[in-house]
C-alpha positions in Angstrom: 124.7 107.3 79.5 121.1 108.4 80.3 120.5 109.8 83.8 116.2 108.7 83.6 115.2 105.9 84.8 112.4 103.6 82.9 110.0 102.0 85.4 107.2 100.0 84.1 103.5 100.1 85.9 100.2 98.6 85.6 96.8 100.3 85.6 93.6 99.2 84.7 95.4 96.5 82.7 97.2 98.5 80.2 101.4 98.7 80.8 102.8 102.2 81.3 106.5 103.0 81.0 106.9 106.3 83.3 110.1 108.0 82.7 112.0 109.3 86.0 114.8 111.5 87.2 116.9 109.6 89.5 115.6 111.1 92.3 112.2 109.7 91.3 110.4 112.8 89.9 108.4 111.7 86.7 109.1 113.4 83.3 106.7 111.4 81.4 104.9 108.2 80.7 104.4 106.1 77.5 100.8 104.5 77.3 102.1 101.4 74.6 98.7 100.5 73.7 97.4 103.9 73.1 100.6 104.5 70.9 101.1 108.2 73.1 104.1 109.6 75.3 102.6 112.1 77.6 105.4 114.5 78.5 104.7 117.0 81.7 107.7 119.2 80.1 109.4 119.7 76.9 112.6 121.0 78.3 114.2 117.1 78.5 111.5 116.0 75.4 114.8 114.6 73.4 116.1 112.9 77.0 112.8 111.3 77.4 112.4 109.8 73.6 115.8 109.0 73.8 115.5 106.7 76.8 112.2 104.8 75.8 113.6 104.2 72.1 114.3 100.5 73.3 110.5 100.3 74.2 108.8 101.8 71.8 106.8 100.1 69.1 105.2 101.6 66.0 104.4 105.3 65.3 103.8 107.3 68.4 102.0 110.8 69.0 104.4 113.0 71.5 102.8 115.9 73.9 101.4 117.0 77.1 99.1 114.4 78.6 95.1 114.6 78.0 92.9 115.9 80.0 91.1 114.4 83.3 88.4 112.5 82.7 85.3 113.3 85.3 86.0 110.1 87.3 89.6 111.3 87.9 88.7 114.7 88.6 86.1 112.8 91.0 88.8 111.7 92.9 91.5 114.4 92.5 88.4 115.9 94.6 88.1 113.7 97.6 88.9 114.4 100.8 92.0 112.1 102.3 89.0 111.5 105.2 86.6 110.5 102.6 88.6 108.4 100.3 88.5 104.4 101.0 90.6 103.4 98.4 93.7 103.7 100.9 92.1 101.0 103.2 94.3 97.6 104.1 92.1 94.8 103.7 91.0 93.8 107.1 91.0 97.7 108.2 88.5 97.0 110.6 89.3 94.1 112.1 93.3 95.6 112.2 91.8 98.6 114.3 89.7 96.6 116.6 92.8 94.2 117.3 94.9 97.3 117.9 92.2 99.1 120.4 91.9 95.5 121.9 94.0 92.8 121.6 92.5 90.5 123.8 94.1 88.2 126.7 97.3 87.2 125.8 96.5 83.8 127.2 93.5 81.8 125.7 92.6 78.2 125.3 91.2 79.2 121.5 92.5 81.7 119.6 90.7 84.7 119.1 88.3 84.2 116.3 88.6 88.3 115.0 92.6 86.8 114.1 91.5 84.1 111.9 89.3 86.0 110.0 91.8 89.2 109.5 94.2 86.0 108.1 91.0 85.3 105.8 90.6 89.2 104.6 94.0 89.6 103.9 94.8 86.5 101.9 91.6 87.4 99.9 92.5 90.8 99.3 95.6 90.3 98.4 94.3 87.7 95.8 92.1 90.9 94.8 94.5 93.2 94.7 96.6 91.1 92.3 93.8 91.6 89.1 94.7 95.1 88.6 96.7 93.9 86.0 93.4 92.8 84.3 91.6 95.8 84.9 90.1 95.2 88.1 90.1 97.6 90.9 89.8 95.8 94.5 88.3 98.0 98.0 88.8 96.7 101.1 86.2 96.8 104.4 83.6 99.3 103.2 81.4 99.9 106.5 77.9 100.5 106.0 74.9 101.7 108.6 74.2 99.9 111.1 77.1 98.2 112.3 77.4 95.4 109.0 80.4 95.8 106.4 81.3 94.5 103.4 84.8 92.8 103.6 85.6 93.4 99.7 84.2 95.0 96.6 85.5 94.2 93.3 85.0 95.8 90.2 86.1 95.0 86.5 85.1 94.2 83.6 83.5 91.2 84.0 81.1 93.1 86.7 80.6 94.2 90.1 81.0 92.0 93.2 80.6 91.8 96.8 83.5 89.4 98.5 82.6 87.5 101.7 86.1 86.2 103.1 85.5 83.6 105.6 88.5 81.2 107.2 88.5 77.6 106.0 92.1 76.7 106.1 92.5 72.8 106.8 88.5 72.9 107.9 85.8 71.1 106.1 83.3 73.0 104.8 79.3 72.4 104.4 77.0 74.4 102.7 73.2 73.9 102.4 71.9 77.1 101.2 71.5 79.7 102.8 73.5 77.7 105.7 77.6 77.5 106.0 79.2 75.2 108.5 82.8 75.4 108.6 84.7 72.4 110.6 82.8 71.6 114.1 81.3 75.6 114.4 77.7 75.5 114.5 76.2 76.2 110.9 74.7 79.5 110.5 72.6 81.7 107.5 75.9 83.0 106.1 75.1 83.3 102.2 71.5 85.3 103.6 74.3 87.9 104.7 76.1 87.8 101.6 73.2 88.1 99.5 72.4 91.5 102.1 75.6 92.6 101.5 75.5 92.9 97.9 72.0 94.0 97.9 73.0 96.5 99.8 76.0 97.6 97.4 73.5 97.3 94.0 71.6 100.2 96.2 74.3 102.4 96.8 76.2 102.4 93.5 72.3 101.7 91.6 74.4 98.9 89.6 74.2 95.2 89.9 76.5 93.8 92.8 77.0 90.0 92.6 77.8 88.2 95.4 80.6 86.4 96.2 82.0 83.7 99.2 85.9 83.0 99.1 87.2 80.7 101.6 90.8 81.4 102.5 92.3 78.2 102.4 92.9 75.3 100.8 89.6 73.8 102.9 90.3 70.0 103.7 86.9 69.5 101.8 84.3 71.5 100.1 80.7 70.3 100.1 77.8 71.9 98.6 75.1 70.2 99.4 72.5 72.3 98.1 73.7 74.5 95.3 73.7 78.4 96.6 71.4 80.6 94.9 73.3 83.3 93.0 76.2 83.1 95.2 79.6 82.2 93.9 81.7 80.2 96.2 85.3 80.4 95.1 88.2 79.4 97.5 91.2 82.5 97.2 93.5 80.6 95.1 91.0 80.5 92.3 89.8 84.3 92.5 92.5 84.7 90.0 89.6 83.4 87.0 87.6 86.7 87.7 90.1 88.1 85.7 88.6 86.0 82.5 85.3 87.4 82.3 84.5 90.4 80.7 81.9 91.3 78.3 79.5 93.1 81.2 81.8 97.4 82.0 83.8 99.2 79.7 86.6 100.7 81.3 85.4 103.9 81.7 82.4 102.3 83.6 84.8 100.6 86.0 87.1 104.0 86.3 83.2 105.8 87.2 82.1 103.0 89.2 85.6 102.4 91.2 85.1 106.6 91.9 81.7 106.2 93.2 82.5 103.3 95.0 85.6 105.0 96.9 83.6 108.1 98.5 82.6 106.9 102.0 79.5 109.2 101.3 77.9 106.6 98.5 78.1 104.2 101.7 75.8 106.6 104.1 72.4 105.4 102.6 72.8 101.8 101.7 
């Protein structure tokens, strides 16, 4: 009996099998698609061939693993204060609640709860297209107070995500107005359009924008068709994982590192 442990992964779309001591150090990793086992030793080399032989397909080349690329060196470099990657979606909204959580008794809810329910269920959605190559950041704050709630990258493009509550609401939208069940309507696409404006300037790529209404809504209206802006509820954000044709992966890896460093953020 083997005493490594096989554990498969997911990163940028392609399946790695990393192999483990059983206290969960890592001895190596077999990239299937690139046909490589990357091994950070070659005292257990036998061990570790020996316990992916199930999993291995075709001809593979065996040795220590490539070197960085500059958008992982990029990161390798950030500081933990500087990094957003590690941000929950919702961050903001979680430490506003936290600093104040309001009157415990109210005859409505407090609104800052629904929409943390909206940022979450949308991020998560996000967060679940890494298998397709997609990378997902959560509540990037820019200057002057505004924020965007989501940025996605992959290779179908660049977008920023708008998450706005509509569970069991109807919704109405007459470009650039949103009216969601009996609030009173307001410009919302104008800011989502900002938004990604704002993002195309920091990261000098094209930002699309994007509206996903955490539901299901009771009923979705669009009254006058929204001018570049995509309006998806979260249960379909799944079909950005079908386009592609617009970054290569290492554009997305350069991108997503750009993207991550709270300093791109400080002149948008």
């Amino acid at each position: 009996m083997t005493s490594l442990r096989v554990v498969p992964t997911w990163r940028l779309g392609r399946e790695r099998l990393y192999v483990c001591l059983r206290d969960g150090r890592t001895l190596a990793w077999y990239d299937r698609e690139a046909g490589r086992v990357n091994l950070l030793g070659e005292d257990r080399r036998e061990d570790v061939l020996k316990a992916l032989g199930p999993f291995v397909t075709g001809p593979v080349t065996v040795g220590p693993p490539p070197p960085p690329t500059p958008a992982e060196l990029a990161r390798l470099a950030l500081r933990p204060d500087d990094d957003l990657a590690p941000n929950r979606p919702g961050e903001a909204l979680l430490v506003a609640l936290e600093r104040d959580p309001g009157p415990a008794h109210r005859l409505r809810g407090d609104p800052r709860r629904r929409a943390l329910l909206a940022e979450q269920a949308v991020g998560a959605a996000l967060d679940g297209l890494d298998r397709s190559g997609w990378y997902a950041l959560h509540s990037l704050q820019l200057p002057g107070g505004a924020r965007i709630h989501h940025l996605a990258i992959g290779p179908g493009g660049l977008f920023a995500v708008h998450a706005l509550y509509a569970r069991k609401l109807r919704v109405l939208i007459t470009d650039p107005e949103v009216t969601v069940g009996r609030t009173e309507a307001g410009p919302l696409l104008r800011r989502v359009r900002t938004a990604a404006d704002r993002a195309s300037h920091a990261l000098t790529a094209e930002v699309r924008p994007l509206l996903a209404l955490a539901g299901p809504t009771a009923r979705l209206t669009v009254a006058v068709p929204s001018r570049e802006v995509r309006v998806v509820e979260d249960a379909d954000l799944g079909g950005l994982a079908r386009l592609g044709g617009v970054l290569k992966p290492a554009d997305v890896e350069a991108l997503h590192a750009m993207a991550r460093d709270r300093h791109t953020w400080a002149g948008a």
